[in-house]
C-alpha positions as protocol buffer text, in pm:
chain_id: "A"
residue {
  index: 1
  type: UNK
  ca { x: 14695 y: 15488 z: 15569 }
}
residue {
  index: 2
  type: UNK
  ca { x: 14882 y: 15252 z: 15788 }
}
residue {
  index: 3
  type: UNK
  ca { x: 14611 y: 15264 z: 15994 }
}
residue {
  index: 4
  type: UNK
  ca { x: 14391 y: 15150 z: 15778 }
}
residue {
  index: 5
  type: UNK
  ca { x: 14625 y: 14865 z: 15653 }
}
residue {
  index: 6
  type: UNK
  ca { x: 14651 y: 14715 z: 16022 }
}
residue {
  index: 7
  type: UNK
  ca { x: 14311 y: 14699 z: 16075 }
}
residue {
  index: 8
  type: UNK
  ca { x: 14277 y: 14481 z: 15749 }
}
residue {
  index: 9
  type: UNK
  ca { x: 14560 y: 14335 z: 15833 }
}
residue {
  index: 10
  type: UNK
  ca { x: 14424 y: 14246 z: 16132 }
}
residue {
  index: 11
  type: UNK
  ca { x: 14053 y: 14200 z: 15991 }
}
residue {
  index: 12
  type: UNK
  ca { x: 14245 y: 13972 z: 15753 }
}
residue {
  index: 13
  type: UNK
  ca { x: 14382 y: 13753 z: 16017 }
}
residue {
  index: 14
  type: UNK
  ca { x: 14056 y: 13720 z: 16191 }
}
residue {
  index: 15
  type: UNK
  ca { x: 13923 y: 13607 z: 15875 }
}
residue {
  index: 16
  type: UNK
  ca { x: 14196 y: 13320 z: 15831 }
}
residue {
  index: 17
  type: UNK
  ca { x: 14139 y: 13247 z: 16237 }
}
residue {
  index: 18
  type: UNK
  ca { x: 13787 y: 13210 z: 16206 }
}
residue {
  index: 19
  type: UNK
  ca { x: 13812 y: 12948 z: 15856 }
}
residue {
  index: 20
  type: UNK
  ca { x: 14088 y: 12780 z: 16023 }
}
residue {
  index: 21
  type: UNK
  ca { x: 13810 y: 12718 z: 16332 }
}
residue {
  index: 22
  type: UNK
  ca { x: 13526 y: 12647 z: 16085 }
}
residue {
  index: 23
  type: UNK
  ca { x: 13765 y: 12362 z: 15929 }
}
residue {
  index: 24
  type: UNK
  ca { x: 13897 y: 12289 z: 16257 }
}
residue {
  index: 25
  type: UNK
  ca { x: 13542 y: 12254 z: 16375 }
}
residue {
  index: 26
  type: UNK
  ca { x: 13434 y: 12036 z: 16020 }
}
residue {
  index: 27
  type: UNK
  ca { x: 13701 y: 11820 z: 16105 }
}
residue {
  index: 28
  type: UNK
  ca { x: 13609 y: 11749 z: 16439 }
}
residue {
  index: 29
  type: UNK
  ca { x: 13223 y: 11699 z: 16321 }
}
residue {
  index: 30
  type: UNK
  ca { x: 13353 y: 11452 z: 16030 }
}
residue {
  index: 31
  type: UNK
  ca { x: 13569 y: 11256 z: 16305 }
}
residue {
  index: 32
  type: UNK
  ca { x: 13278 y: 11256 z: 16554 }
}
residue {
  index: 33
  type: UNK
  ca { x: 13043 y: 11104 z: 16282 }
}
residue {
  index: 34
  type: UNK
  ca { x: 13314 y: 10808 z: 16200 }
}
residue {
  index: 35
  type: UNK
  ca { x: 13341 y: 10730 z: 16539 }
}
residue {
  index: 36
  type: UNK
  ca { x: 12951 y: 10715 z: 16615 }
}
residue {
  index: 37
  type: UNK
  ca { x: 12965 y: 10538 z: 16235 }
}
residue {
  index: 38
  type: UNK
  ca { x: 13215 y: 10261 z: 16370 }
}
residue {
  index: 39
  type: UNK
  ca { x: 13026 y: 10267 z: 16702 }
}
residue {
  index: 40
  type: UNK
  ca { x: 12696 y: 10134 z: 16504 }
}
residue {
  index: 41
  type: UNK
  ca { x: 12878 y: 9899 z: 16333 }
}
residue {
  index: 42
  type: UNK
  ca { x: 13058 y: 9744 z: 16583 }
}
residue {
  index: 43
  type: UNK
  ca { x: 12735 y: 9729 z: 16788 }
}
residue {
  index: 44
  type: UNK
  ca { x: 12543 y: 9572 z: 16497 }
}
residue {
  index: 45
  type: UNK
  ca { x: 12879 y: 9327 z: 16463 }
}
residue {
  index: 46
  type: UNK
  ca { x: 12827 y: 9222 z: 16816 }
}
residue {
  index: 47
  type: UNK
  ca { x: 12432 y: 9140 z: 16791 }
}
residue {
  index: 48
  type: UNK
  ca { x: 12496 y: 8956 z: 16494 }
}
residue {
  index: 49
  type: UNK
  ca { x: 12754 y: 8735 z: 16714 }
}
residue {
  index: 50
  type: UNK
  ca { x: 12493 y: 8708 z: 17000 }
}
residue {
  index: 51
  type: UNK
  ca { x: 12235 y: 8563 z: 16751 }
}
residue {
  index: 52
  type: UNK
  ca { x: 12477 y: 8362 z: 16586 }
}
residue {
  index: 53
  type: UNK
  ca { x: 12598 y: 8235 z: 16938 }
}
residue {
  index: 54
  type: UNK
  ca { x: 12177 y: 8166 z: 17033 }
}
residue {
  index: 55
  type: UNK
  ca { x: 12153 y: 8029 z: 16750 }
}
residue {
  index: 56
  type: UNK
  ca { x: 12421 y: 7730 z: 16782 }
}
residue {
  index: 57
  type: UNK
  ca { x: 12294 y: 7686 z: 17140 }
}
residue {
  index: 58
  type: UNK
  ca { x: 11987 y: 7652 z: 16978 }
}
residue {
  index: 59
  type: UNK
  ca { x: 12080 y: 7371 z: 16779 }
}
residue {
  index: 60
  type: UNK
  ca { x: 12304 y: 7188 z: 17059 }
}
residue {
  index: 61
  type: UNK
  ca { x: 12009 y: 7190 z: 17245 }
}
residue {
  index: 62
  type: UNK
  ca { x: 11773 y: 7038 z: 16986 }
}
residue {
  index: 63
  type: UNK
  ca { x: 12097 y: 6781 z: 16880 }
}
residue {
  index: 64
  type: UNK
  ca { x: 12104 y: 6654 z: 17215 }
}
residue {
  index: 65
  type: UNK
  ca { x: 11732 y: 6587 z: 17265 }
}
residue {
  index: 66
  type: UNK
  ca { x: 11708 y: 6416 z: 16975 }
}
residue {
  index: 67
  type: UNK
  ca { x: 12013 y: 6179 z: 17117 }
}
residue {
  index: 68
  type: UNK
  ca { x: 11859 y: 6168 z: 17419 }
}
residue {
  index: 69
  type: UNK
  ca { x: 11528 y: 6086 z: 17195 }
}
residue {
  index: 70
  type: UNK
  ca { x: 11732 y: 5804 z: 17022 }
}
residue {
  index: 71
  type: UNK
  ca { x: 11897 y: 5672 z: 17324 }
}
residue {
  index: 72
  type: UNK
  ca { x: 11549 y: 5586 z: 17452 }
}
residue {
  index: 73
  type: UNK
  ca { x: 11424 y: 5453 z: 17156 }
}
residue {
  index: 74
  type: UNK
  ca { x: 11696 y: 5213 z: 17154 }
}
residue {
  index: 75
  type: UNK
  ca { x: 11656 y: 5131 z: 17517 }
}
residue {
  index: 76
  type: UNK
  ca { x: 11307 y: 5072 z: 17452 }
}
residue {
  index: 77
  type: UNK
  ca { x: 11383 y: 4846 z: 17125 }
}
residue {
  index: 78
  type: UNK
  ca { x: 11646 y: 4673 z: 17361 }
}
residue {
  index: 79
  type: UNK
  ca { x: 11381 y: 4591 z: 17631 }
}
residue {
  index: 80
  type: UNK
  ca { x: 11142 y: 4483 z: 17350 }
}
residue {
  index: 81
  type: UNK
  ca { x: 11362 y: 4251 z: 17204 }
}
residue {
  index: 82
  type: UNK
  ca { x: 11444 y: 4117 z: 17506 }
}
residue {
  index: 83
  type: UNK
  ca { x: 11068 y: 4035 z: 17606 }
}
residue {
  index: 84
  type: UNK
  ca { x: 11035 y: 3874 z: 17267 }
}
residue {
  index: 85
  type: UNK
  ca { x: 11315 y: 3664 z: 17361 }
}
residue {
  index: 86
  type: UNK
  ca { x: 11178 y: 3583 z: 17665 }
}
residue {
  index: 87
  type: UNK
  ca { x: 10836 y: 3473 z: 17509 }
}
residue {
  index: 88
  type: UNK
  ca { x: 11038 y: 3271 z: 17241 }
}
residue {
  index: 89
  type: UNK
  ca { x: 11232 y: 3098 z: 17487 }
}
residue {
  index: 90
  type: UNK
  ca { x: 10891 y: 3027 z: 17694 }
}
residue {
  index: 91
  type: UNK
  ca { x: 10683 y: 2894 z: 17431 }
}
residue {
  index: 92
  type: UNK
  ca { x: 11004 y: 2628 z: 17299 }
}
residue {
  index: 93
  type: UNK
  ca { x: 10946 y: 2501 z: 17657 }
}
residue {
  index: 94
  type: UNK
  ca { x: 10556 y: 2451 z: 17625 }
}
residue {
  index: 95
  type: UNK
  ca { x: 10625 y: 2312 z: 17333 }
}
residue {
  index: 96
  type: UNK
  ca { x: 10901 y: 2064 z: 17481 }
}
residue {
  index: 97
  type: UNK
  ca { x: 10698 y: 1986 z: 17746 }
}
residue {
  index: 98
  type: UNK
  ca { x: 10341 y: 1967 z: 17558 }
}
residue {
  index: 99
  type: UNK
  ca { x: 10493 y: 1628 z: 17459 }
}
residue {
  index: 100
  type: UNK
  ca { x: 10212 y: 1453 z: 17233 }
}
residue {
  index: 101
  type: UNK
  ca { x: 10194 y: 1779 z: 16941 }
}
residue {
  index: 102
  type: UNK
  ca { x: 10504 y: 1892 z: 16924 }
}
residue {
  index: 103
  type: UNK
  ca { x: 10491 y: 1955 z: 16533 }
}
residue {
  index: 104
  type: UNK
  ca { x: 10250 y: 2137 z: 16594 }
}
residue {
  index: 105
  type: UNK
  ca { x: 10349 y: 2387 z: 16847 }
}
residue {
  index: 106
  type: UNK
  ca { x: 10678 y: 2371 z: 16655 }
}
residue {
  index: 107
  type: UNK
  ca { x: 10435 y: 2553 z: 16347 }
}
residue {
  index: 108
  type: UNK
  ca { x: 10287 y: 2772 z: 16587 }
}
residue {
  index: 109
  type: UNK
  ca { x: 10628 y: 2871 z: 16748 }
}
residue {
  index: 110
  type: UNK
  ca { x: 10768 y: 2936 z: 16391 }
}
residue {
  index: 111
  type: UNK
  ca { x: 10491 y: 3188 z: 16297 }
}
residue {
  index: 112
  type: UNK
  ca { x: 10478 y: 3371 z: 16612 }
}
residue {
  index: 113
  type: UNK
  ca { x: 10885 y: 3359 z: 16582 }
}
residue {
  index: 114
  type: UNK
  ca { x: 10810 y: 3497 z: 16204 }
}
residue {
  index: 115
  type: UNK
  ca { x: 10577 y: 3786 z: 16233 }
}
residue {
  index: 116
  type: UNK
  ca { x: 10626 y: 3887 z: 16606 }
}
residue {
  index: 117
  type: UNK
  ca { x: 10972 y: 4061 z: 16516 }
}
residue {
  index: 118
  type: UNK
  ca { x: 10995 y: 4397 z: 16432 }
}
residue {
  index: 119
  type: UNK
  ca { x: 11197 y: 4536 z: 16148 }
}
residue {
  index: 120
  type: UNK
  ca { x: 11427 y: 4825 z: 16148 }
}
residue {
  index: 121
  type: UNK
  ca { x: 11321 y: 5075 z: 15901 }
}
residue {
  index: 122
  type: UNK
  ca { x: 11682 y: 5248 z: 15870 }
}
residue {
  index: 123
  type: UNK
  ca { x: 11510 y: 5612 z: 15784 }
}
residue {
  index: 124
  type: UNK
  ca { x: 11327 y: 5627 z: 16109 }
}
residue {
  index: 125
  type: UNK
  ca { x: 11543 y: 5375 z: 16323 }
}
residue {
  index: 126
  type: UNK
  ca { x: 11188 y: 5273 z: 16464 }
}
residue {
  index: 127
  type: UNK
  ca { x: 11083 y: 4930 z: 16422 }
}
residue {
  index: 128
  type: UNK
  ca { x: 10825 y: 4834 z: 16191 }
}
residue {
  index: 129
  type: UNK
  ca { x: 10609 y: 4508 z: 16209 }
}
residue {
  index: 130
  type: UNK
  ca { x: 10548 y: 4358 z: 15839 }
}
């Protein structure tokens, strides 16, 4: 009889050993899965903050060529104005220096004066003859 009660005794213990493992093991497994879980998510975090990151780059990029774009607009609108000046200021000499018209070179000043200069259209920032 006592025989017989040690080996379930120690059957017994073999059976707690081994559940003890199998949870041991589950708990590992579980663990194992949270870590591969918060793996993926950190992964997925960091792409996110990569396109994010393109993305702004992105947009500096396209920010400063349209400066750039501006910049040479205004340049351009600089030198134009500049001609126009240019022609004004030659055409009051003609018409100093024609001498017998002047009135009428004055006219023909004024008009050229009137509809040779551009407008700024504020939505564009181009200039716009009327």
């Amino acid at each position: 009889m006592q025989v017989q009660g040690r080996r379930k005794g120690k059957e017994r213990k073999k059976e707690r050993k081994g559940k003890e493992e199998e949870e041991e093991e589950e708990e590992e497994e579980e663990e194992e899965e949270e870590e591969e879980e918060e793996e993926e998510e950190e992964e997925e975090e960091e792409e996110e903050e990569e396109e994010e990151e393109e993305e702004e780059e992105e947009e500096e990029e396209e920010e400063e060529e349209e400066e750039e774009e501006e910049e040479e607009e205004e340049e351009e609108e600089e030198e134009e104005e500049e001609e126009e000046e240019e022609e004004e200021e030659e055409e009051e000499r003609k018409g100093k220096e024609g001498g017998g018209d002047g009135v009428a070179g004055d006219r023909e000043a004024q008009k050229k004066k009137k509809w040779g200069r551009g407008v700024r259209c504020a939505r564009n920032r181009k200039k716009k003859k009327f």
